[in-house]
C-alpha positions as CSV (number, residue, x, y, z in Angstrom):
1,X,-16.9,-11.1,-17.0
2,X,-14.7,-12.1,-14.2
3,X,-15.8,-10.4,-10.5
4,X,-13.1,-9.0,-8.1
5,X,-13.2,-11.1,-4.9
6,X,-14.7,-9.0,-2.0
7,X,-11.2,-9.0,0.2
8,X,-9.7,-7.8,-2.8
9,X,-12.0,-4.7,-3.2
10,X,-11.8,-3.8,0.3
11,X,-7.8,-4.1,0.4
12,X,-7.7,-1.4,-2.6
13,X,-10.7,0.5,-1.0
14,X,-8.7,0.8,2.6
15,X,-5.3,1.6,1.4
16,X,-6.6,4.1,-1.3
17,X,-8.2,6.0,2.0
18,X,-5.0,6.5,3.9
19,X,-3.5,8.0,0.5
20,X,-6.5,10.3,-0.2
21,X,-5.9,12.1,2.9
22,X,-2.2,12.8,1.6
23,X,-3.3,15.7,-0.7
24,X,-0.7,17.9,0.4
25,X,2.5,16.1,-1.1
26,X,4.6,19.0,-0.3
27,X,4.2,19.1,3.7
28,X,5.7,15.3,3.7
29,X,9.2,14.2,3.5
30,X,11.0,12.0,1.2
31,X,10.9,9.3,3.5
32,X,7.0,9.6,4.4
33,X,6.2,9.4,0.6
34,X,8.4,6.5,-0.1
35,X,6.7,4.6,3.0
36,X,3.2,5.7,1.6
37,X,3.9,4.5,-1.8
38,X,5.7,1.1,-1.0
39,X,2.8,0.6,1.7
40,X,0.5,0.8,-1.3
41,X,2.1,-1.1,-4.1
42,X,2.7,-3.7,-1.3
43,X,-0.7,-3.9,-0.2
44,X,-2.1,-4.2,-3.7
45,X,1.0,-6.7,-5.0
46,X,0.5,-8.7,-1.9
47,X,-3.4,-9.2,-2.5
48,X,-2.8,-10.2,-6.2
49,X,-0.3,-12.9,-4.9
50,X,-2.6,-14.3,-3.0
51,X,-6.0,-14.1,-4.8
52,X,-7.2,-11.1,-2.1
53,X,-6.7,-13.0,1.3
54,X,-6.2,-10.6,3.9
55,X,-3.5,-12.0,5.3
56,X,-1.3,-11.3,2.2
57,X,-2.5,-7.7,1.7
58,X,-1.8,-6.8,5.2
59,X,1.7,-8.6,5.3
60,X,2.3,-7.0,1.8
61,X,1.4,-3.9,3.1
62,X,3.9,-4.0,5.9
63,X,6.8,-5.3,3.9
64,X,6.2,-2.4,1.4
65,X,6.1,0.7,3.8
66,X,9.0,-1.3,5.7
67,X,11.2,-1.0,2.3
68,X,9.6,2.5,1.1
69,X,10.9,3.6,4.5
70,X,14.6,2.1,4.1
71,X,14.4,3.4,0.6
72,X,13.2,7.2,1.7
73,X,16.0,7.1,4.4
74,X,18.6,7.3,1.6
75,X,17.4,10.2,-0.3
């Protein structure tokens, strides 16, 4: 069975914290939801692009709340 590289497990264990305290959908806007969720999927799709470096699931963080932001500001 394959193993999860550690930077990996600690990229989905960090940005699944953030999102845990966000509970209360309702109180948020459209744009804080759509920066949430694109700072997530980023993170995640940007540490399975580069086999869990760090590097990529911080900058694929950024880039996704950056977009879930631009997106939320149209709604």
């Amino acid at each position: 069975m394959r193993r999860h590289p550690f930077a990996l497990t600690l990229a989905i264990l960090a940005l699944s914290a953030p999102l845990s305290g966000c509970a209360t959908w309702d109180s948020l806007s459209s744009r804080q939801k759509s920066t949430a969720v694109g700072t997530a999927v980023g993170g995640v799709a940007g540490a399975a692009v580069t086999n869990g470096s760090v590097l990529g699931t911080v900058g694929g963080a950024a880039i996704g709340g950056f977009i879930g932001d631009e997106v939320g500001k149209r709604r």
